[in-house]
C-alpha positions, 0 to 999 in steps of 0.5 A: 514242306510245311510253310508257316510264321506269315510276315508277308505276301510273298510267303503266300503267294511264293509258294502257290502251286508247290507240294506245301501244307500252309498253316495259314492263321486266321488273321492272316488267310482274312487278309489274303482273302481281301488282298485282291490277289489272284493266287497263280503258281509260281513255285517253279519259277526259277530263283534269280542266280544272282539272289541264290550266289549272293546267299551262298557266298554270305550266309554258311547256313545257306549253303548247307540248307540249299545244297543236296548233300549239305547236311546229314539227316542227323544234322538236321535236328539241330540246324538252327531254322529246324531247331527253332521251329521245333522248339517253337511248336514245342512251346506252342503246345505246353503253353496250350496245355497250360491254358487248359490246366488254368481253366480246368483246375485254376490256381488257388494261389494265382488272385483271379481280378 
């Protein structure tokens, strides 16, 4: 699994002990580094049910993400996190590129102030 997109702790501290690659940016491993938080392994504490029923039954998406047969492999690409996130890593990196072509070969029509 591959966490990423921090807004909070708890997708740090959450996830501590689990077969995850973290991509934490900077900014935010420099706020964990001074939270005073001790990580300790938590990915195999179970969910509460009620949070895993209440999810299942409100959000359809959900139900295909959590059950083993929920989707095929062929639907995965197209499942709307995967999507999103593969379209944002995508753009991420055209936006880099782009970066690097106005450095190494600015444009002669862009004023530069």
């Amino acid at each position: 699994m591959l966490a990423a997109a921090y807004r909070h702790r708890l997708h740090w501290t959450e996830l501590v002990g689990g077969d995850v690659s973290m991509t934490l940016p900077y900014p935010w491993q420099v706020r964990f580094n001074k939270s005073g938080i001790t990580p300790a392994p938590r990915m195999d504490i179970p969910v509460d049910p009620a949070l895993i029923d209440d999810l299942y039954e409100r959000i359809p998406d959900f139900r295909r993400a959590y059950e083993p047969d929920g989707m095929t492999p062929d639907e995965f690409e197209a499942y709307g996190a995967s999507s999103r996130t593969l379209r944002a890593f995508i753009m991420s990196y055209h936006d880099l590129m782009g970066a690097i072509r106005d450095v190494t070969l600015p444009n002669p029509d862009v004023k530069v102030a």
